[in-house]
N, C-alpha and C positions, 0 to 999 in steps of 0.2 A: 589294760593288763594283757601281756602276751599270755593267751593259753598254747599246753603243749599236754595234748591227751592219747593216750594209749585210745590204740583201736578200741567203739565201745564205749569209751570213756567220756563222752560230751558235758559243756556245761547243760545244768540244769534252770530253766529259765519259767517263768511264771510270770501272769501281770495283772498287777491290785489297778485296777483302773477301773471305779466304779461310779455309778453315774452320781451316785449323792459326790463324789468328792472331785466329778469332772467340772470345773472352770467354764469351760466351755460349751457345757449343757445347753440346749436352748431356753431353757428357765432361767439361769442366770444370766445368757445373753440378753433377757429379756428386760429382768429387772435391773441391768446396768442403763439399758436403753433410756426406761422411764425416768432413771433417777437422771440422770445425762438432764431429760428432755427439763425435770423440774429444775433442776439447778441453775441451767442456762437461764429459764423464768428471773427466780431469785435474784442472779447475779446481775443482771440488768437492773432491776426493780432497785437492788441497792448500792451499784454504784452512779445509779440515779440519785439517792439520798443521800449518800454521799457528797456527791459534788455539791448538792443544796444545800446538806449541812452544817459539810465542813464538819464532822464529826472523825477522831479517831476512832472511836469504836467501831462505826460502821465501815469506816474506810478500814480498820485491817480486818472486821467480817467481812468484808468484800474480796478483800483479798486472799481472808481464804477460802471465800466460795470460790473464788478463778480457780487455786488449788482443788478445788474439789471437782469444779466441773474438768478443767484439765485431765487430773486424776483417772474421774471418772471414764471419762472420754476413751484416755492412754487403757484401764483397765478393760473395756469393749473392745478395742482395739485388738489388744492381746489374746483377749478370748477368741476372738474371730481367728486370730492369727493361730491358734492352737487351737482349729479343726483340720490346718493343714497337715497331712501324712508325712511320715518319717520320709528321709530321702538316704542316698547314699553318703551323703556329705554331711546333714543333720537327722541323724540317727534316731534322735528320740524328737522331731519336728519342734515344735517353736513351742513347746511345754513347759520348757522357761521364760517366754515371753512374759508371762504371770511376775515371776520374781522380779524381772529385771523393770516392769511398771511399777512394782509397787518399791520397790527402790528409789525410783526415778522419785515417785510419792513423797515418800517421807522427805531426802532431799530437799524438794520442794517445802512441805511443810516447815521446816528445822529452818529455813531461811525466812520464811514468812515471821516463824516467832521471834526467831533473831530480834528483825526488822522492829517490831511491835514492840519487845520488850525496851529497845533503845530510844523507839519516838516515844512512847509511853513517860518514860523516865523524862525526857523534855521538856513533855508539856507540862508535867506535872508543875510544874517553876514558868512556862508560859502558856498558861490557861488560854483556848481561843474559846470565843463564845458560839456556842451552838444552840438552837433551838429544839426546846424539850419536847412540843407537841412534834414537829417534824420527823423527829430521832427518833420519837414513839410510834407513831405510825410506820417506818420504815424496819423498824425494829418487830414486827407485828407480823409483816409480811415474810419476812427470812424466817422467821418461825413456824409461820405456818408453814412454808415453803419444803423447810428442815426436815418436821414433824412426818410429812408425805411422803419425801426421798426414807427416811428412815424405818418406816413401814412396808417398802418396798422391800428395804435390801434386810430386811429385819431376818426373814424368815430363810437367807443364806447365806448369814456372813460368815459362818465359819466352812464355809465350802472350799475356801479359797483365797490365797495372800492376796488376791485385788480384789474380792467382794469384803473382805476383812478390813482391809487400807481405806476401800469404798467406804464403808460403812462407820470407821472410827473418823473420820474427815466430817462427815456429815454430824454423826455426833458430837464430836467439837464443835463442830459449825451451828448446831441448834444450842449448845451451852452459851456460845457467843452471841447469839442473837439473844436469848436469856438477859444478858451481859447490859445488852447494848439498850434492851427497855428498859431494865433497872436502872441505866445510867441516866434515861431519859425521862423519866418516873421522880428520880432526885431532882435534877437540873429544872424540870417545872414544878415542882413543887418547894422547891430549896433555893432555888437560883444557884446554887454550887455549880461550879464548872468544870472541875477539876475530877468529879465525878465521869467525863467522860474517858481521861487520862487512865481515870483508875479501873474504866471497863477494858481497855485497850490491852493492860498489863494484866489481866486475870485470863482474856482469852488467848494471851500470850503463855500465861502458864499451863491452860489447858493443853496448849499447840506441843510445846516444846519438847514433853516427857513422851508421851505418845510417838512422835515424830521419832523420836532418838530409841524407843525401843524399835518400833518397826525397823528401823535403818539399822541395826544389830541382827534381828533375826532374817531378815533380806539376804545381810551381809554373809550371817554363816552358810548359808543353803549355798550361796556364789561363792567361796571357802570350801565347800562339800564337806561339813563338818558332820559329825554322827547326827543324826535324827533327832530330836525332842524327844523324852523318853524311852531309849532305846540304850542300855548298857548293853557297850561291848564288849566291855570285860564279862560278863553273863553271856553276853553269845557266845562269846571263847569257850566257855567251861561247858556248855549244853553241847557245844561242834565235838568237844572231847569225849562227850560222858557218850557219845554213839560208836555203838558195836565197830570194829574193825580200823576206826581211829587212832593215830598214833601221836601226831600232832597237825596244830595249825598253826598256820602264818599267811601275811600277808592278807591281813582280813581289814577289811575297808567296809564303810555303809556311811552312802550319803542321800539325801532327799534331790530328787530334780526337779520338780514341784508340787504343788500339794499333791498328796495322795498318790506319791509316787516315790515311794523307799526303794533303793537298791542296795544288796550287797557281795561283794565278791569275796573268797578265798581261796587260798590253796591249801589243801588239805592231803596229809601223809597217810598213808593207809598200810596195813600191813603187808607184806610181800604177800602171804595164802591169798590177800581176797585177789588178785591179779590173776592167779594161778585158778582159783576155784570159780573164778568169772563173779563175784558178788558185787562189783563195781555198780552197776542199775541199782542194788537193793541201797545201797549206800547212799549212791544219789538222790534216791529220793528220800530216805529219812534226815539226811540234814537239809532239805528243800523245804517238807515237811518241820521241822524243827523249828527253820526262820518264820515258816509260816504262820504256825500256829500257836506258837507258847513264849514269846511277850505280848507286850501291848500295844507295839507299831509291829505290825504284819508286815512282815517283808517276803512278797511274794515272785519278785524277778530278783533273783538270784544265780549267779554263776561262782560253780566253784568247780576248783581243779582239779583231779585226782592224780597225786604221783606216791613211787616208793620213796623209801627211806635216802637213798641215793641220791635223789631229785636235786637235792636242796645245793649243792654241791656247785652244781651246772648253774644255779642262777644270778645276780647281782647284787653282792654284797649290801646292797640297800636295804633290798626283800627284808620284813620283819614280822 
């Protein structure tokens, strides 16, 4: 947004950047690290059993441990990469590195279940034989495996779109492993083979919904869509109900990533407060306003101040 402010008149600017909701905390770089280091474990161990078993189940839990350790991996990554400083060219530094990983995520994942849900539906009609003790034991290990990454990331997943992403990956991933014993639990005790078939498509439908919500709300943030819980029509009426207010427009609020709301306006005031200099007092009660009376605090804020006349001089877009 171009500003154009009378002397005196600056945007007013604040920043909610607190360390519970920083990404790149070193407690969460931390616990990406561990879970990284277990999942690489796991994913060895079972597309170890995999190849020995020749099982679907374990073969797309395998596949979505790669997702997860990848994931994983992409989400440490970005963390690191958003301790680097804003510059003149990326303004607010690599703070969207966060969304555009866990985009990256989902993506990933929604392919994976794809994948599963189509070999799943095959084999059902060509059962291969797989071995129940082997699948069980295999299946044992990615569990426990699971159980550890998710203890880890337990106590920050909502800090963050990629300790979030981290953490519903893994969670799938310990459902699947669930999956993958039960399939192996039937097939030696049942001889059923088709059992395997039918774990493949269950950890497909775990994948799938999951997958497809994160990639929507990824999507809005890259979109700069209002905030999760944030009525802007409510902001509108609060910007108004302030002393010296005559109207607004031009009123935008998008997230850049977690725990990082922004909103801008331009805001009409009336001819006196220019004259009687109230301009300051103004600023900061609709600063104060964003900040403190909803429920997503939006504390870096720029808004405009012009008269009545302003609006005249701008581009018929402005709304």
């Amino acid at each position: 947004m171009t500003d154009h402010h009378a002397p005196g008149h600056r945007p007013a600017h604040g920043h909610a950047h607190t360390p519970a909701a920083d990404p790149s905390a070193p407690g969460h770089r931390r616990r990406l690290g561990i879970a990284f280091a277990i999942g690489l474990a796991v994913l060895l161990a079972q597309a170890a059993g995999a190849w020995l078993t020749g099982s679907l189940a374990l073969l797309v839990d395998t596949a979505h441990v790669l997702t997860d350790v990848a994931g994983v991996g992409i989400a440490l990554v970005a963390a690191t990469l958003a301790l680097r400083p804003p510059t003149a060219r990326r303004t607010w530094g690599f703070r969207r590195a966060e969304v555009l990983a866990a985009l990256g995520q989902a993506a990933v994942l929604l392919a994976v279940g794809i994948y599963a849900l189509a070999e799943g539906v095959r084999r059902l009609f060509e059962p291969a034989g797989v071995p129940g003790t082997e699948l069980l034991v295999f299946g044992v290990i990615g569990l426990a495996g699971n159980v550890a990454a998710l203890l880890v990331l337990a106590g920050a997943r909502s800090s963050s779109y990629n300790l979030r992403a981290a953490f519903l990956e893994v969670l799938n991933d310990a459902l699947g492993s669930v999956g993958v014993i039960a399939a192996a639990i039937v097939i030696a005790t049942t001889g059923w083979q088709r059992a395997d078939a039918v774990a493949g498509l269950l950890i497909a439908a775990l994948i799938v919904p999951r997958a497809v919500r994160l990639l929507l709300e990824t999507a809005s943030v890259l979109l700069e869509s209002t905030p999760p819980g944030l009525d802007l029509d409510a902001v509108r009426r609060r910007l108004l109900a302030q002393d010296h207010v005559a109207d607004v427009h031009d009123l935008h609020a998008s997230l850049v990533a977690t725990g990082l709301p922004t909103l801008t306006a331009h805001v009409v005031v009336h001819e006196a407060c220019f004259r009687e200099g109230c301009a300051p007092q103004v600023l900061d009660a609709l600063q104060r306003c964003v900040a403190t009376e909803f429920d997503v605090s939006i504390e870096h804020s720029t808004f405009q101040l012009e008269p009545a006349g302003h609006l005249g001089h701008e581009r018929a877009h402005h709304a």
